[in-house]
C-alpha positions in Angstrom: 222.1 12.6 -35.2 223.0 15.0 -32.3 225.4 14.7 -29.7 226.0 16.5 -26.1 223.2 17.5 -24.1 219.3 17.5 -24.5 219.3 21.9 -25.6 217.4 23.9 -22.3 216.1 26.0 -24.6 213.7 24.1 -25.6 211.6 25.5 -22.9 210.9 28.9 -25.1 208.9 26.7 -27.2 205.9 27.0 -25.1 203.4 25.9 -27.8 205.5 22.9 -28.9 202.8 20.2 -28.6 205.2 17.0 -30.1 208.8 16.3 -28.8 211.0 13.5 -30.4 214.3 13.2 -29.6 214.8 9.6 -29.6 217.4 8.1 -31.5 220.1 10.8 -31.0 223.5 10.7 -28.7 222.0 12.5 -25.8 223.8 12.1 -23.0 223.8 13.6 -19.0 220.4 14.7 -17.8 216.9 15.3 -18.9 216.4 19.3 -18.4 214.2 20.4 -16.0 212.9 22.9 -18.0 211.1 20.4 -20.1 208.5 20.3 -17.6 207.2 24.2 -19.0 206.0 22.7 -21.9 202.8 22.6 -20.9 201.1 21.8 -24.2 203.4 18.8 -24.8 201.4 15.9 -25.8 203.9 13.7 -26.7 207.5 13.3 -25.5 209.9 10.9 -27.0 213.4 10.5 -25.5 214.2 6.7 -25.8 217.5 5.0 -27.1 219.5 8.0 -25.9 222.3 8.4 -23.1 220.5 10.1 -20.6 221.3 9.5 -16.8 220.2 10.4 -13.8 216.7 10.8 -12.7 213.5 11.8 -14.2 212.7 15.2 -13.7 210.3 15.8 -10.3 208.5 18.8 -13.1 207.6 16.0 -15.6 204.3 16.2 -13.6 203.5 19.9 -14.3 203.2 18.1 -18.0 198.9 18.0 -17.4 198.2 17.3 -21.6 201.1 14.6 -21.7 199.4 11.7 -23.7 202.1 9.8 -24.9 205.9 9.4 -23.4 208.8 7.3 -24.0 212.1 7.3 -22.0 213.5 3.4 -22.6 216.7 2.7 -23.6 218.6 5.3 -21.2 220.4 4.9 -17.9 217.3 6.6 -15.9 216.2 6.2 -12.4 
């Protein structure tokens, strides 16, 4: 399990096709940067911590397939 904050870095991974995330400690808000990944196809970041709002870049996510944010304080 990890705790803190969702790691910006994960932007760098531009090839990264499969994010899952859920089921950690994650808490404060969903990087921005996440929205770079354009080959992401699936992006799972439910039964975290995470607050605030969904990030306005999600939509720059054109081969998204499959996402899951539940279980989060999100807006």
């Amino acid at each position: 399990m990890f705790h803190g904050g969702i790691p910006s870095a994960l932007s760098n991974c531009t090839y990264l096709q499969i994010l899952h995330l859920s089921y950690n400690d994650f808490s404060g808000a969903v990087p921005k940067d996440i929205g770079n990944l354009s080959k992401l196809k699936e992006l799972y970041l439910g039964r975290n911590r995470l607050q605030g709002e969904i990030p306005r870049e999600f939509g720059n996510l054109t081969e998204l397939e499959r996402m899951s944010l539940s279980e989060n304080e999100l807006q």
